[in-house]
Structures are given as structure tokens and as C-alpha cells.
C-alpha positions as CSV (number, residue, x, y, z in Angstrom):
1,X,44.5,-48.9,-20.1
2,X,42.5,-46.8,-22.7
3,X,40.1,-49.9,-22.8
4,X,39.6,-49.1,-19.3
5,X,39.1,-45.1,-19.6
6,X,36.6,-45.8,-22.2
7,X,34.8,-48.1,-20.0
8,X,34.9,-45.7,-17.3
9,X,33.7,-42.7,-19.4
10,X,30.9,-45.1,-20.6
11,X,29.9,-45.9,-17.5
12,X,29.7,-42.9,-15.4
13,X,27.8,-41.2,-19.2
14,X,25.2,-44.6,-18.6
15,X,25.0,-43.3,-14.4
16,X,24.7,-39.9,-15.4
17,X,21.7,-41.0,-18.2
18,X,20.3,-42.7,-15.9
19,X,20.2,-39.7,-12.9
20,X,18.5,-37.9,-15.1
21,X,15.6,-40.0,-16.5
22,X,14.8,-40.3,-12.3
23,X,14.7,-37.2,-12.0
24,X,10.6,-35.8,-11.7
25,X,9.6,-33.5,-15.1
26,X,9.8,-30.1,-14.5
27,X,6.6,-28.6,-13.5
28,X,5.0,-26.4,-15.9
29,X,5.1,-22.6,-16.3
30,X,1.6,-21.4,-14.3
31,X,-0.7,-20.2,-17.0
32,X,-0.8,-16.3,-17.9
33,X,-3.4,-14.3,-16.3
34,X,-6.7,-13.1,-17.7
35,X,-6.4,-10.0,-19.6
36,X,-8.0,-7.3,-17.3
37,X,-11.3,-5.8,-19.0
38,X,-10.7,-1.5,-18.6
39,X,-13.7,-0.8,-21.1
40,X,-16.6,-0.3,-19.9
41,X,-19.4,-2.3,-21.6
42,X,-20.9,-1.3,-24.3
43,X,-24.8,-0.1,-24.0
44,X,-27.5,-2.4,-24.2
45,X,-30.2,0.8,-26.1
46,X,-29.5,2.7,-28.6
47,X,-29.9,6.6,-28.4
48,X,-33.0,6.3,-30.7
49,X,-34.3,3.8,-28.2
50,X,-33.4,5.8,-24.8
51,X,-35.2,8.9,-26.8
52,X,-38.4,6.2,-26.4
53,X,-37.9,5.1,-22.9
54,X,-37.4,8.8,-22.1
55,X,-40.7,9.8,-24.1
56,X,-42.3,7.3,-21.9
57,X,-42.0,8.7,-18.8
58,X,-44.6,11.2,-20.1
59,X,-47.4,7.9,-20.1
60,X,-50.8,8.9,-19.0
61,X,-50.3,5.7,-16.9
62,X,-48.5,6.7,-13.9
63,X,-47.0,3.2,-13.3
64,X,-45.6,3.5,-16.4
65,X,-44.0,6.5,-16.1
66,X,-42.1,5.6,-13.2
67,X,-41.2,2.3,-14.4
68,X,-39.5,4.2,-17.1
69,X,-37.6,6.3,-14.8
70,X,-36.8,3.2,-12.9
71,X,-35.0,2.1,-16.4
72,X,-33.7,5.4,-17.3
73,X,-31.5,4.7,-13.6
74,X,-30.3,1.0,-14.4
75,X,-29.0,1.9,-17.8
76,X,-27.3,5.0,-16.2
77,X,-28.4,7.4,-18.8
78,X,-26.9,10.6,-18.4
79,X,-30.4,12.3,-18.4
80,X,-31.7,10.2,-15.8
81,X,-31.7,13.1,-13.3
82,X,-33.1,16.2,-15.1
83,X,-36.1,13.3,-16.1
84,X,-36.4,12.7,-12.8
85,X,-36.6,16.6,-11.8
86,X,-38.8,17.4,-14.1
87,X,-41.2,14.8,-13.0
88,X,-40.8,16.1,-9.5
89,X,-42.0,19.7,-11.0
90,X,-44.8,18.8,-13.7
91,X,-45.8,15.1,-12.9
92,X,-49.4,15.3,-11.8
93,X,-50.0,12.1,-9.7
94,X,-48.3,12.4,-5.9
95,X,-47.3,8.8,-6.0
96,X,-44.8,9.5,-8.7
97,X,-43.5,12.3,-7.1
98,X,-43.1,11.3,-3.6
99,X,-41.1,8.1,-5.5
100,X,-39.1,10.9,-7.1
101,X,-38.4,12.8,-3.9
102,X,-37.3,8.9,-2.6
103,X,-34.3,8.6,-5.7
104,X,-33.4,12.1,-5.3
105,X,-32.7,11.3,-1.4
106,X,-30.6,8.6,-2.4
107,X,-28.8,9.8,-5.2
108,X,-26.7,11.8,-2.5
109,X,-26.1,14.6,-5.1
110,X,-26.1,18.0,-3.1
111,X,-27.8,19.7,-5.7
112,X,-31.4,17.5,-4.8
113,X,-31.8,19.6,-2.2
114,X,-33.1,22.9,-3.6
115,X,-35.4,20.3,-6.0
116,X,-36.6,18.4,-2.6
117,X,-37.7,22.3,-1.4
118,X,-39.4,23.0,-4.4
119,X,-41.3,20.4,-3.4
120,X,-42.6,21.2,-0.1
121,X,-45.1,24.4,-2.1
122,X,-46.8,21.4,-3.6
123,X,-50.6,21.4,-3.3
124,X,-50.3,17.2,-2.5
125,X,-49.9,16.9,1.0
126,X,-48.3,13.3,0.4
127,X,-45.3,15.0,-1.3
128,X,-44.8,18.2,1.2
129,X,-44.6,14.8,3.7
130,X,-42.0,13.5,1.2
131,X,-40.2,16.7,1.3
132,X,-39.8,17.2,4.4
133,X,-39.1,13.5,5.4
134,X,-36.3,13.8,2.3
135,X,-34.7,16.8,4.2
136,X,-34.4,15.5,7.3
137,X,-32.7,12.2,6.1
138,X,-30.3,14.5,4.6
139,X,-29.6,16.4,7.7
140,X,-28.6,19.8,6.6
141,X,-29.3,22.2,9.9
142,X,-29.0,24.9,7.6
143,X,-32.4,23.9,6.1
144,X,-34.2,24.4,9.3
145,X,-35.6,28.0,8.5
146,X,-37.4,26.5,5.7
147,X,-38.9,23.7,7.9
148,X,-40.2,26.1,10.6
149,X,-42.2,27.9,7.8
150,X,-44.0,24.3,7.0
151,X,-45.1,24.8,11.1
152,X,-47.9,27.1,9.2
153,X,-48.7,24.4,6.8
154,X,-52.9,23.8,7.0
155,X,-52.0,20.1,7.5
156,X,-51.7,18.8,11.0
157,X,-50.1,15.9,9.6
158,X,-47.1,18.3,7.7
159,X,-46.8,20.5,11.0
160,X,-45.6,17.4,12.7
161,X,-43.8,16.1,10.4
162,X,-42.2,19.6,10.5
163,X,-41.5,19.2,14.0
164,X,-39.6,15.4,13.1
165,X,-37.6,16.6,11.0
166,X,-36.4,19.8,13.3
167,X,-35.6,16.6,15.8
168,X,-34.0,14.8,13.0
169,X,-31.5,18.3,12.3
170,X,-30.8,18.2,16.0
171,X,-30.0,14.3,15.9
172,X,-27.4,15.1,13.6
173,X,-25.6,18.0,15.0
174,X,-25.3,16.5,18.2
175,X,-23.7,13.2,16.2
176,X,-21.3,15.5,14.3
177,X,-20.4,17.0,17.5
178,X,-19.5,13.6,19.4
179,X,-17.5,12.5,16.4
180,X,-15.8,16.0,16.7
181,X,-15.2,15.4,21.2
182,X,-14.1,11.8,19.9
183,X,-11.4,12.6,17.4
184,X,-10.8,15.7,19.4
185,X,-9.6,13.5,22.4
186,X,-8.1,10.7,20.3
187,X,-5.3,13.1,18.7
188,X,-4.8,14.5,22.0
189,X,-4.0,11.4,23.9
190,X,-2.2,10.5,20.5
191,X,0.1,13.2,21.2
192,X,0.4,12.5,25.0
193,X,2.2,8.8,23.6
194,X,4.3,10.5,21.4
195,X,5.6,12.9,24.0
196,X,6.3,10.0,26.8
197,X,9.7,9.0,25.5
198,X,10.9,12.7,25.6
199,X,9.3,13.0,28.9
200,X,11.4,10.0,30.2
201,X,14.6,10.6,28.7
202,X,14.7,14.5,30.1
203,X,13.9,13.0,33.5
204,X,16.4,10.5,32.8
205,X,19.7,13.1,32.2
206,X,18.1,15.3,35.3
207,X,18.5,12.1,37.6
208,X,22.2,11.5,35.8
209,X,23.2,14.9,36.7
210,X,25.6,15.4,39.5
């Protein structure tokens, strides 16, 4: 009889080995992920070497100038702008400063405006064009005082560009408007919805009502 258990127990152990090795391997933990970069990379120039690139943008060539201002933007220097403004203000060849009046535009920064009027007293009529086409991409109606004044400029050319950019202040107030009507009537027929199902369950009791 304990011949027999024994053969049993050895058995069902051998069955039991024998389930496991059929059994597939156990797949593999997935790998961890990449550590996440927070830092910032480091800068490519020195300070001693931004000092140059900076200096440069006072070149007597006036390709090179800009192309140093160009640089001053990629590596994000921190004195990018005031460069740039200062150009805008002393620079003495029109197609650096009508470039300037073009990165001050798209910078967005609010404060570019009062540099983009400066602008319009300059005796280039390139960059009073620049100006003024600057001022109406940016679309501040509360500029337009200072563009009817350039309706006395000398320069047929900047007295209708003057009168562009009055169209261009209009163009945008009226937009500003229609996205006002538009969310105007989108809350209201919001709140219409919102008020059906009290609407319906009032009329509902009222109709229960003996």
C-alpha cells in the first residue's frame, strides 16, 4: 500500500513537472521609460562671444548687421530686443530698419508698438511704409489718431498707405464685433437648452393638476 502512495505521489510530482515546463515563459517586464529632459540645454556661445555677435550688429556692412540680429534671435539672447530697438532708432540704412519693424511685428510683445511709432517720424519713406503697414497688422484702433496725422505726410505713397491701414483698424473692429454677436448668441441659445427640461417639467405638474 505505501509502495503504491509513493508511486502515486511520484507520479502526479512527474505530471505536475511536466505542466509546468509546457507552460509559455513569462513575458518580460516592458522596459523603463526614458528619463524626461526638464533642463533646458545648455548655450552653444559664451557671454564673451554673444558680447561679439552683439558688437557686430554695429558692422558698416548692413547685411551684416542684420545677419547678426538674425543670430542674436535664434540663440534667444535676452538682449535680442533692446538690439533690435536700437537699430530701429540709430541704424542708418532703411533696409535694416524696415527688417526691424518686420521682427518687432512678429514678436507680438505690446510694448513694439510705441517703438513701431517712433518709427513713422523717420526721414526714409521705406520705413514710415513699414510703420504704418506694422500698425495695421497689429490692429490697435486706438492707434488711429496717429495714422490720420501720416494723411499730411509729403509722400503720396505714405498717405495711402495711411488710408490702408485706417481700412485695416476697421477690418478688425468689425471682426471683434462678430466674434462678440457669435458668442453673444451661442451662450444665449446655450441657456435656452438648459432651461427646456424646467420648462417641460412645470408644464408637466400644470397638466397633472386637477
Amino acid at each position: 500500500m505505501s509502495r503504491f502512495l509513493m508511486l502515486v505521489g511520484l507520479a502526479g510530482g512527474l505530471l505536475l513537472l511536466y505542466r509546468i515546463q509546457k507552460q509559455p515563459p513569462a513575458a518580460p517586464p516592458p522596459p523603463p521609460p526614458p528619463p524626461r529632459i526638464t533642463l533646458p540645454p545648455a548655450p552653444v556661445l559664451s557671454d564673451a562671444e554673444l558680447a561679439k555677435i552683439r558688437e557686430a550688429t554695429k558692422d558698416a556692412d548692413p547685411q551684416v548687421r542684420w545677419a547678426a540680429v538674425e543670430l542674436l534671435y535664434r540663440v534667444k539672447d535676452p538682449l535680442a530686443g533692446q538690439v533690435l530697438r536700437s537699430l530701429l532708432a540709430t541704424d542708418t540704412d532703411f533696409t535694416v530698419k524696415t527688417k526691424a519693424i518686420e521682427a518687432l511685428t512678429r514678436s507680438g510683445n505690446p510694448g513694439s508698438i510705441e517703438d513701431v511709432m517712433v518709427a513713422l517720424k523717420d526721414p526714409a519713406k521705406e520705413v514710415r511704409l513699414a510703420a504704418l503697414l506694422s500698425l495695421g497688422e497689429m490692429g490697435d484702433a486706438r492707434l488711429a489718431p496717429v495714422v490720420v496725422e501720416m494723411l499730411r505726410d509729403y509722400e503720396p505713397d505714405v498717405r495711402m498707405q495711411a488710408l490702408h491701414t485706417m481700412g485695416r483698424f476697421q477690418e478688425k473692429r468689425q471682426a471683434e464685433y462678430q466674434a462678440l454677436a457669435e458668442r453673444l448668441r451661442a451662450e444665449y441659445e446655450r441657456s435656452l437648452q438648459a432651461q427646456k427640461p424646467i420648462k417641460e417639467k412645470l408644464l408637466e405638474e400644470r397638466t397633472l393638476e386637477p
